[in-house]
C-alpha positions in Angstrom: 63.5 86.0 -4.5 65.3 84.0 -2.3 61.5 82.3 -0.5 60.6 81.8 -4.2 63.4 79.8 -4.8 62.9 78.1 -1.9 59.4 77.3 -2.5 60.3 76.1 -6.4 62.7 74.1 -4.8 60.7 72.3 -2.1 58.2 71.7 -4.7 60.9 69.8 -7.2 62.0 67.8 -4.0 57.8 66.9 -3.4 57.4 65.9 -6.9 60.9 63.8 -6.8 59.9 61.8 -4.0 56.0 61.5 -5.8 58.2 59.9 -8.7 60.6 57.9 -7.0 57.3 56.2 -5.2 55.9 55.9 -8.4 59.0 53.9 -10.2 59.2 51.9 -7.0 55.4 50.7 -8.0 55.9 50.0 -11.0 59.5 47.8 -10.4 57.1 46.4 -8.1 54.2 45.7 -11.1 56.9 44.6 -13.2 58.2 42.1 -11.1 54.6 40.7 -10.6 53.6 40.7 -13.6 57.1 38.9 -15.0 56.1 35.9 -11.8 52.6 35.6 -13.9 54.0 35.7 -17.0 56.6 32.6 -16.3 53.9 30.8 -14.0 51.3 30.7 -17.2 54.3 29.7 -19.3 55.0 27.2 -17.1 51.4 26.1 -16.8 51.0 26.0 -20.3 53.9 24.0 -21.1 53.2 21.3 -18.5 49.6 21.3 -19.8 50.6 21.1 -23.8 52.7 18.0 -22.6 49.9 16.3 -20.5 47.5 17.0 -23.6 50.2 15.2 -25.9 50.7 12.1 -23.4 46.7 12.3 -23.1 46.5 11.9 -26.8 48.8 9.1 -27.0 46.9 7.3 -24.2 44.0 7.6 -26.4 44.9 6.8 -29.4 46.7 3.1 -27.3 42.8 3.0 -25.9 41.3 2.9 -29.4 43.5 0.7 -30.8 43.1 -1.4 -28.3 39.6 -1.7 -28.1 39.6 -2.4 -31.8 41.4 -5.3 -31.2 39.0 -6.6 -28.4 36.3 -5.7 -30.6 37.6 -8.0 -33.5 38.3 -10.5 -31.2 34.8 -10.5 -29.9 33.7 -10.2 -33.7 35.3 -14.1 -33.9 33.9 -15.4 -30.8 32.6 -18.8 -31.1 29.4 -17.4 -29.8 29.2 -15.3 -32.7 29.5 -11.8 -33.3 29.2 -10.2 -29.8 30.9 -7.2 -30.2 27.5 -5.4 -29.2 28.5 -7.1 -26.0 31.1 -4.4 -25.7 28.7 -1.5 -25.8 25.9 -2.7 -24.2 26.2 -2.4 -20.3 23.3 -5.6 -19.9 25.0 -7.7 -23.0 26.8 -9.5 -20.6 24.2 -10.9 -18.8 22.2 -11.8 -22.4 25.3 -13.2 -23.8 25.5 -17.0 -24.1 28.8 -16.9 -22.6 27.4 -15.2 -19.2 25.3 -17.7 -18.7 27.6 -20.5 -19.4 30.0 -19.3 -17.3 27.0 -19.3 -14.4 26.2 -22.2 -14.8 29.3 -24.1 -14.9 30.4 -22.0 -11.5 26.9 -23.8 -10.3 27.8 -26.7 -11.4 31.4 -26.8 -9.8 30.1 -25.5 -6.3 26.8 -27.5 -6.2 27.8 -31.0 -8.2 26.1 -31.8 -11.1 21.9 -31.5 -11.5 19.5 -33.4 -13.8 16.7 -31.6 -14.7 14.0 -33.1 -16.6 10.8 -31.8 -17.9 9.0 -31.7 -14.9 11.3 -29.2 -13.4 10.6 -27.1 -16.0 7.1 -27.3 -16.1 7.2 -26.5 -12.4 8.9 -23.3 -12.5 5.8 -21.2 -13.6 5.3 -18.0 -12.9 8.4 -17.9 -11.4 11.9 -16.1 -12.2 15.5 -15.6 -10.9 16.5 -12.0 -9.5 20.0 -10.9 -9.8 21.9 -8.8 -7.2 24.8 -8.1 -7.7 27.2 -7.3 -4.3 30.0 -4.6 -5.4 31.5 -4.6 -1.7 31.7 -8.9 -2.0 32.0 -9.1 -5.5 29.7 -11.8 -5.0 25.8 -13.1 -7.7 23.0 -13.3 -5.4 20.4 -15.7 -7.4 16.7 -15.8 -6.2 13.4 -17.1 -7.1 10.6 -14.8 -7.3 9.0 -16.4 -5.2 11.1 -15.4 -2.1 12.3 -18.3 -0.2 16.0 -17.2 -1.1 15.5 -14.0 -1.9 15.0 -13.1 1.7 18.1 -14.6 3.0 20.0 -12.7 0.1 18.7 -9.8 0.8 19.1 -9.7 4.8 22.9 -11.0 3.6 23.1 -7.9 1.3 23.0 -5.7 4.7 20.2 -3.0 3.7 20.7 0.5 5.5 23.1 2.9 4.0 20.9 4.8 0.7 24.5 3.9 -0.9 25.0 0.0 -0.5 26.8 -0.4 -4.0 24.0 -3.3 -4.5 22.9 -3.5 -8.2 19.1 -5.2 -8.6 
C-alpha cells in the first residue's frame, strides 16, 4: 500500500509542478496582453487627438481658401477664381503676363514695338522653362537662337532635373 501511496503521491507532485508552469504562462500572457492593451489605448488616444487637430487644420484651410477665392472673385482682372484651380491659369491669366512683362521691362529698359515687329514674329513662339532648382523663367523663341543657351544653362543630365517645359 505503502508504493501505491507513493506512486499517487509522486503523481500529485508531477501534476503540481505541470500547474504551477502553467499559471506562470499565463501571469506571463496576462502581463502581455495588459502592455498591448495600454499601448493600443495609448495609440488610439494620441491618434483621436491628431484626427481632432487634423480637422481643425482643415476646416482653417477651407476657410481660408474661401477667402482667397472671394478675393480673387474681385480682382480687377475679373473673376479669376478658376485661376485657383487650374494648375496653367496662371500663366493665361492677364496678371501673369503683366507681371512678365513689367519684370522685362525693369531688367531690359523700356521697348517700342511697332507693327513691324509684329508682323515679323511669324511662325514663331516663346517656350517657357521653368528652373525649380533657380527659381528662375527661361523665355525662348522657337526658333532657337536662345533656346539653346537656356537649355545648355538648364544643365541637362539627371532624368530628374526639376525643369518644367
Amino acid at each position: 500500500m505503502f508504493g501505491l501511496n507513493f506512486i499517487v503521491l509522486v503523481c500529485l507532485c508531477v501534476l503540481g509542478v505541470i500547474n504551477l508552469i502553467g499559471i506562470y504562462r499565463n501571469h506571463k500572457k496576462e502581463q502581455e496582453n495588459r502592455f498591448i492593451a495600454d499601448y493600443l489605448q495609448d495609440l488610439t488616444t494620441k491618434s483621436y487627438q491628431e484626427i481632432t487637430k487634423n480637422k481643425k487644420m482643415v476646416e482653417k484651410a477651407k476657410s481660408e481658401v474661401e477667402a482667397a477665392s472671394e478675393l480673387l472673385k474681385n480682382s480687377p482682372y475679373g473673376d479669376m477664381s478658376g485661376v485657383a484651380t487650374d494648375p496653367m491659369g496662371d500663366f493665361e491669366s492677364p496678371m501673369m503676363l503683366s507681371t512678365i512683362l513689367s519684370v522685362l521691362v525693369k531688367k531690359y529698359g523700356g521697348a517700342r514695338l511697332g507693327l513691324d515687329d509684329f508682323l515679323a514674329i511669324g511662325e514663331e513662339y516663346v517656350t517657357v522653362y521653368v528652373d525649380m532648382n533657380t527659381k528662375e523663367l527661361i523665355l525662348a523663341l522657337s526658333s532657337g537662337s536662345l533656346e539653346a543657351d537656356a537649355l545648355s544653362a538648364l544643365k541637362y543630365g539627371s532624368p530628374d532635373d526639376n525643369t518644367f517645359h
